[in-house]
N, C-alpha and C positions, 0 to 999 in steps of 0.2 A: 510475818511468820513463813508463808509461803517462799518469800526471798533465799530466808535463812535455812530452808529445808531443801532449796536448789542449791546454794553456796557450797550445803554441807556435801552432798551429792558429788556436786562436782570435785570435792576435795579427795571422796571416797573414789571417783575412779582416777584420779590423778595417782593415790598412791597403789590402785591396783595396775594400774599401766606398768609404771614404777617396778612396781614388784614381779609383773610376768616377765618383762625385761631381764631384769636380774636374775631369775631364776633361772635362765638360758644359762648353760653352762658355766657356772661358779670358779672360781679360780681351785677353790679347798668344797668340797659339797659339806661334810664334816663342819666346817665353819662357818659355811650356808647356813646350817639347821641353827647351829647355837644364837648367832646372829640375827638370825631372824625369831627365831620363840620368845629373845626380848623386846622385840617387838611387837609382836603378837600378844604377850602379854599387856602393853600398854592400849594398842588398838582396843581390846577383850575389855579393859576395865573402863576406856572409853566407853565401848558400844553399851557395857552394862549401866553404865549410870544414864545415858542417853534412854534406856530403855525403858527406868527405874526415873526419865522424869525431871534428869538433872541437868542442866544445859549450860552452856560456856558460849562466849561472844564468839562472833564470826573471827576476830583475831586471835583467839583461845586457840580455836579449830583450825586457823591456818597454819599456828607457828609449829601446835604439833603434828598436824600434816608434815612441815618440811623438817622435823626430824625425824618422823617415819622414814621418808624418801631417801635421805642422807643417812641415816643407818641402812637403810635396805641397799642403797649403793657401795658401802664400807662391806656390808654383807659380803656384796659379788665379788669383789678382787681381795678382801680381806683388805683392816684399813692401813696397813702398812703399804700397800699395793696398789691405793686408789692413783689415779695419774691426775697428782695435787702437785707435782714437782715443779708449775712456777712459780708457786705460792712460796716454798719454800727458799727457790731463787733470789726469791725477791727480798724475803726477810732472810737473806743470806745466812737459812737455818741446814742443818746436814741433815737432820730427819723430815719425815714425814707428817705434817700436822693438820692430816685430816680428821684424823680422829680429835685432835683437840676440839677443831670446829664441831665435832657432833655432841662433844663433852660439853662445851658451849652453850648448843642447843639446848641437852639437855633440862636446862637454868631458866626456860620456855616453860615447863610445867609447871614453875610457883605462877604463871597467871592463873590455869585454871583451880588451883588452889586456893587461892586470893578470891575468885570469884565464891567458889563452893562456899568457903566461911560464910561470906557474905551472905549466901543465899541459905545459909540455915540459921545466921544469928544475922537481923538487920541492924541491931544495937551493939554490935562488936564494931569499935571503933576500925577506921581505915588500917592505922597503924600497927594494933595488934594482927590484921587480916594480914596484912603485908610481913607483921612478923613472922605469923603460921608460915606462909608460904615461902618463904627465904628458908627458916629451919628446917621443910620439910623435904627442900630441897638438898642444902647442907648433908641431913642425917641419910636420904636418901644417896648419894654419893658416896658416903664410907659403906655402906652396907652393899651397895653395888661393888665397892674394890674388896670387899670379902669375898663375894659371890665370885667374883670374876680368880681369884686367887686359888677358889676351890678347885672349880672349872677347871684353872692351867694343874692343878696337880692331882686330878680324878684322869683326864682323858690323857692321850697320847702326847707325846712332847711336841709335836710338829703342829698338831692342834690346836695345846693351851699355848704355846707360844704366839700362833697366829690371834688367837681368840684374846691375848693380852693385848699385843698391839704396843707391847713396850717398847719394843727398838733398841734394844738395851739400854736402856738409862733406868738407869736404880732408884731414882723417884719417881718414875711415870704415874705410881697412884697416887701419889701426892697434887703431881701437877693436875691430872684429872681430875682432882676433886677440887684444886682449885680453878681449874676451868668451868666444874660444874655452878660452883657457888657466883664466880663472876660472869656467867650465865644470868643467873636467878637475878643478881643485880642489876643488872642494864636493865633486864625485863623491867621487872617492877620498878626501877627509877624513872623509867621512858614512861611507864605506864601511870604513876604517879604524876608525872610533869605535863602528861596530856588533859589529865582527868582532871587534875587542878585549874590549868587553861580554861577547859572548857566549864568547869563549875565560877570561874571568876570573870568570864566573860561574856561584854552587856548583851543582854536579851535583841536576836534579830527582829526584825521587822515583820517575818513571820508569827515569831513567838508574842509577839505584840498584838497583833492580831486575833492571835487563837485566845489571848488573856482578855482581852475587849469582846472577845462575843461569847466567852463564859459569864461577863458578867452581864453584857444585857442579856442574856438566859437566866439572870439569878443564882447565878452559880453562886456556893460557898465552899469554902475548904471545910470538911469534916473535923470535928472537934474530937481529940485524941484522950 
């Protein structure tokens, strides 16, 4: 526990480094604030359920550390602006595809999703858990290109424009949302393919050990 309450720490000033950084003169400040409150809203419903008791793996906590950071960097130049152009180069594309990568990210919160079920239903099979958190990521993604639509037609043109991050291509929230959902899927596939491994693989030489001197202690498994 102790490990895991330094891990987390360390994760917590990693993204405040992060974020004093960025805060140094914004490309749009206007776009600063937007970009960052959804942020801060995800950090917020973090720390509350942390608070409130409810905890996620050290992997939960890294991945969405690093889309804290890679939003809060999109934040400061606005992500049409971020200087991703070898990336782009390279996949000999004409726009900008940072934002895709955070759209990506995004698809990082069906872990701690996946986790949560788990920890309020132990009897919800794996699959369903994996389904909550795929959909909830899914349903989260259209409701975010709502929001984000409002946004570009509430504030000023140069604002929602930046704050859309379309580049003009006339599907952008389409392909963001299917960046977000193919997000969710590597997660949960990667995370499923490890967790399998490790549940179908033979017991170490350790675990061998610790089961041999439960039982010369008398140990029994508790009857359910």
């Amino acid at each position: 526990m102790a490990g895991d309450k330094r891990w987390l720490l360390f994760l917590v000033g990693v993204y405040l480094a992060v974020f004093a950084v960025c805060a140094v003169s914004p490309t749009d400040r206007v776009t600063w604030w937007a970009e960052n409150a959804t942020v801060w809203v995800f950090v917020g419903w973090t720390a509350l359920l942390y608070a409130k008791g409810v905890r996620f793996s050290r992997t939960a906590y890294t991945l969405m550390t690093l889309f804290f950071c890679l939003h809060t960097i999109g934040g400061h130049y606005t992500f049409s602006e971020v200087p991703f152009g070898w990336v782009s180069d390279w996949l000999g594309a004409e726009r900008n595809h940072y934002d895709r990568l955070c759209h990506f990210m995004v698809g990082v919160f069906a872990l701690p999703i996946y986790e949560w079920v788990r920890q309020r239903c132990a009897a919800c099979p794996r699959g369903l858990a994996y389904g909550v958190g795929w959909l909830g990521i899914v349903a989260f993604a259209g409701l975010f290109e709502i929001f984000e639509w409002l946004y570009a037609v509430c504030a000023s043109p140069d604002a929602g424009v930046a704050f859309l991050g379309s580049q003009g291509d006339p599907w952008d929230a389409q392909k963001d949302m299917l960046a977000d959902t193919l997000g969710a899927t590597v997660t949960l596939g990667v995370h499923g393919l490890i967790t399998g491994w490790r549940a179908g693989r033979p017991a170490s030489s350790a675990d061998r050990g610790d089961a041999s001197r439960r039982a010369r202690r008398g140990w029994r498994r508790p009857r359910r």
